[in-house]
C-alpha positions in Angstrom: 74.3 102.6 112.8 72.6 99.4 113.4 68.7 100.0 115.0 68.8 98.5 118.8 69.2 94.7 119.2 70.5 94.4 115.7 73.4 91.7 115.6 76.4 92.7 113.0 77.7 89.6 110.8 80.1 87.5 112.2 82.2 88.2 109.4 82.7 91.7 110.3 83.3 91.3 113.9 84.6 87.7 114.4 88.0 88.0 113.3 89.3 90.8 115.1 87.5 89.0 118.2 89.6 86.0 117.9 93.0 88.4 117.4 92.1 90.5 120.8 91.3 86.9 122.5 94.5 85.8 121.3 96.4 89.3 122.3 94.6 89.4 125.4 95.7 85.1 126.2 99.0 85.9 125.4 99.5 89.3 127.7 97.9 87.2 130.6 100.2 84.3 130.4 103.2 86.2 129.9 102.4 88.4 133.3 101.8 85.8 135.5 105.1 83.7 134.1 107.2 86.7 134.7 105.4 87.1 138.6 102.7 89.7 138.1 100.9 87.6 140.8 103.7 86.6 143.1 106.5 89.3 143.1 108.7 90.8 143.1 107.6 94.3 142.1 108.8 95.5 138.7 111.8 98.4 139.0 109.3 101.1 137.9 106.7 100.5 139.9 109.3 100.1 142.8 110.5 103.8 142.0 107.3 105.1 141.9 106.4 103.6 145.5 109.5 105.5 146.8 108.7 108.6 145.3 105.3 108.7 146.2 106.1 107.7 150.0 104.5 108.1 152.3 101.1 108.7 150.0 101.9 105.2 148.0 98.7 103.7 148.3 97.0 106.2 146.9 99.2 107.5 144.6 98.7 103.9 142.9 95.1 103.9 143.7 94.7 107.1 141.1 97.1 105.6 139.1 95.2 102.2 138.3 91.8 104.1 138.2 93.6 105.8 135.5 94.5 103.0 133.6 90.6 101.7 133.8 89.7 104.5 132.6 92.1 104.5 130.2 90.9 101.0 129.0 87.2 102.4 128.4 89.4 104.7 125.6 90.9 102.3 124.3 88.0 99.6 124.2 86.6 101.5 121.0 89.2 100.3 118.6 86.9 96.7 119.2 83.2 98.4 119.2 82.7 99.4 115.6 83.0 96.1 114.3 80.4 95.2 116.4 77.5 97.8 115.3 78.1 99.1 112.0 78.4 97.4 109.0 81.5 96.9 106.8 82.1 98.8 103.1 85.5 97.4 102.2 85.1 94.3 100.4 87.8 93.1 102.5 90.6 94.7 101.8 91.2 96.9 105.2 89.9 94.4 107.5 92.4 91.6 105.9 95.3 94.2 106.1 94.4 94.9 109.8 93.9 91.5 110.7 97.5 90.6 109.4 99.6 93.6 111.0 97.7 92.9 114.5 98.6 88.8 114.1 102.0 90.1 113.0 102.7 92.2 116.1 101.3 89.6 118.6 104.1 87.0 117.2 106.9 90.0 117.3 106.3 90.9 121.1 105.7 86.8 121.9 109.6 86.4 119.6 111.1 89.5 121.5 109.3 88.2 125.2 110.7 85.0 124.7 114.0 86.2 123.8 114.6 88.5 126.6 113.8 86.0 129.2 116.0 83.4 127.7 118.7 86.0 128.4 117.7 86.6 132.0 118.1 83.0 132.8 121.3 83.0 132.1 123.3 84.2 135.4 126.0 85.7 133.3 123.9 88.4 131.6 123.5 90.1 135.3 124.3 93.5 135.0 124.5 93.8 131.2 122.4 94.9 128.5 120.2 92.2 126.2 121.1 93.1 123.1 120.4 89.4 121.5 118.2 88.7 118.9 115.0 91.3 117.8 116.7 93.8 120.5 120.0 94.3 118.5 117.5 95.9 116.0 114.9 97.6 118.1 115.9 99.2 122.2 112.0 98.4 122.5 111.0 95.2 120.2 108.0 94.7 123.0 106.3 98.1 122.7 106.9 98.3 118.9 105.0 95.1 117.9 102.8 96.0 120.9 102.1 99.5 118.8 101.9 97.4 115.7 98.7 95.3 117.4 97.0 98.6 118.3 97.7 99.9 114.2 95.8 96.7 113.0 93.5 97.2 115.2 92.7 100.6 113.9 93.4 99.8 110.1 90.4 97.0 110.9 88.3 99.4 112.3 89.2 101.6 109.6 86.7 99.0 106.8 83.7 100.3 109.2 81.2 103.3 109.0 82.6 105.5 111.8 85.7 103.3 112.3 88.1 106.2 112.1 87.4 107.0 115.5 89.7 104.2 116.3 92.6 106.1 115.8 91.8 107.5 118.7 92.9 104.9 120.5 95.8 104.0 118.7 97.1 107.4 119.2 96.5 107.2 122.8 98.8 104.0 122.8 101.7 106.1 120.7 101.5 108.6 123.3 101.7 106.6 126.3 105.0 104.4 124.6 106.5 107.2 123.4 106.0 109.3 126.2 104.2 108.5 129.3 104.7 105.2 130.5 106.3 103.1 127.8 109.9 103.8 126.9 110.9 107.4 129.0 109.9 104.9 132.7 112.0 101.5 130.9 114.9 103.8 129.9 115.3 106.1 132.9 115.1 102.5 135.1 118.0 100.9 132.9 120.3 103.9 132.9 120.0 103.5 136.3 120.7 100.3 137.1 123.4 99.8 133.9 124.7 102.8 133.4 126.8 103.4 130.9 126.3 100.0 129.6 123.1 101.0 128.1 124.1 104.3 127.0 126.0 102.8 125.1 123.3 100.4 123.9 121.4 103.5 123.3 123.8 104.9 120.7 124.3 102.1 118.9 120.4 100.6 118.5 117.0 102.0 117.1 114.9 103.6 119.5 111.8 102.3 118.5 111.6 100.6 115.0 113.9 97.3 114.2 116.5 97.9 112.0 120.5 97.2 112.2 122.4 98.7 114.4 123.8 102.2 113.7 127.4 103.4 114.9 125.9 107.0 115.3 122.8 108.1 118.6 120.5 108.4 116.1 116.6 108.0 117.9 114.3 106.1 115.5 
């Protein structure tokens, strides 16, 4: 561990820096186009005021101290780079650096995608199955995932870096589980039907790849 006050080189730290800037740019953007700021409230979060009535305020107020709290977690996949140095030549922080650069541009491709089919007033009611999501139910939260695993690969060149995969299992759990894919899929069988279970039996659950004829969960 670096003594106090030491400064670790740029060279381990920068570059996953500028990726999380770039992540971080991105997200922001992306929320405030689709009306995180302005409305309306996003199906899940709608379902969850209703349940929670007439305790919704501070239902959400755990709920959102959870999430800071939950970002403290996940903030040390970014804090080994900055105090320890590096031993692998390269190799790891090159591979993470890649995989994190590649899931940015997936979940920007599949963003973009699904609200290009949004706009158009005769998708209402049906199920985007259009580009990266005839491959993938959840293009978003895989190349989202994909981030998270550079991340940790990155962290992984670092004395002590392993304890990154702490965080990118955190992230697994909450997709695959928690917050991520059970809330978006219990929302569209609502509101489509059986539309989207059909959509479920014919496309991956998780990682891209072509459609099946068969349920099969990936």
């Amino acid at each position: 561990m670096f003594a106090a006050g030491a400064t670790a080189p740029a060279a381990g730290w920068l570059p996953i820096a500028l990726v999380v800037m770039l992540w971080s740019g991105r997200l922001g953007v992306y929320l405030i186009s689709r009306g995180a700021a302005t409305g309306p409230e996003e199906g899940r979060y709608a379902e969850l005021r209703q349940r929670w009535q007439p305790n919704a305020d501070a239902g959400f107020f755990a709920f959102f101290q959870a999430q800071a709290a939950l970002t403290a977690v996940l903030s040390i996949a970014f804090v080994v780079p900055f105090v320890e140095p590096a031993w692998d030549g390269g190799a790891l922080r090159g591979l993470g650096f890649v995989l994190a650069l590649c899931g940015i541009a997936g979940e920007s491709l599949a963003d973009a995608q699904l609200a290009r089919w949004k706009r158009d007033p005769r998708n209402r009611g049906r199920v985007c199955d259009v580009g990266l999501w005839g491959y993938s139910r959840h293009p978003n939260y895989f190349f989202e995932w994909l981030v998270w695993l550079g991340y940790a690969v990155y962290s992984l060149a670092f004395h002590g870096g392993w304890i990154a995969l702490v965080a990118q299992a955190v992230i697994f759990a909450s997709i695959w589980k928690v917050t991520g894919i059970p809330a978006t899929e219990s929302q569209a069988i609502r509101t489509k039907g059986e539309a989207y279970r059909a959509y479920q039996a014919r496309v991956s659950k998780f990682i891209p790849m072509p459609p099946k004829s068969s349920s099969s969960d990936v």
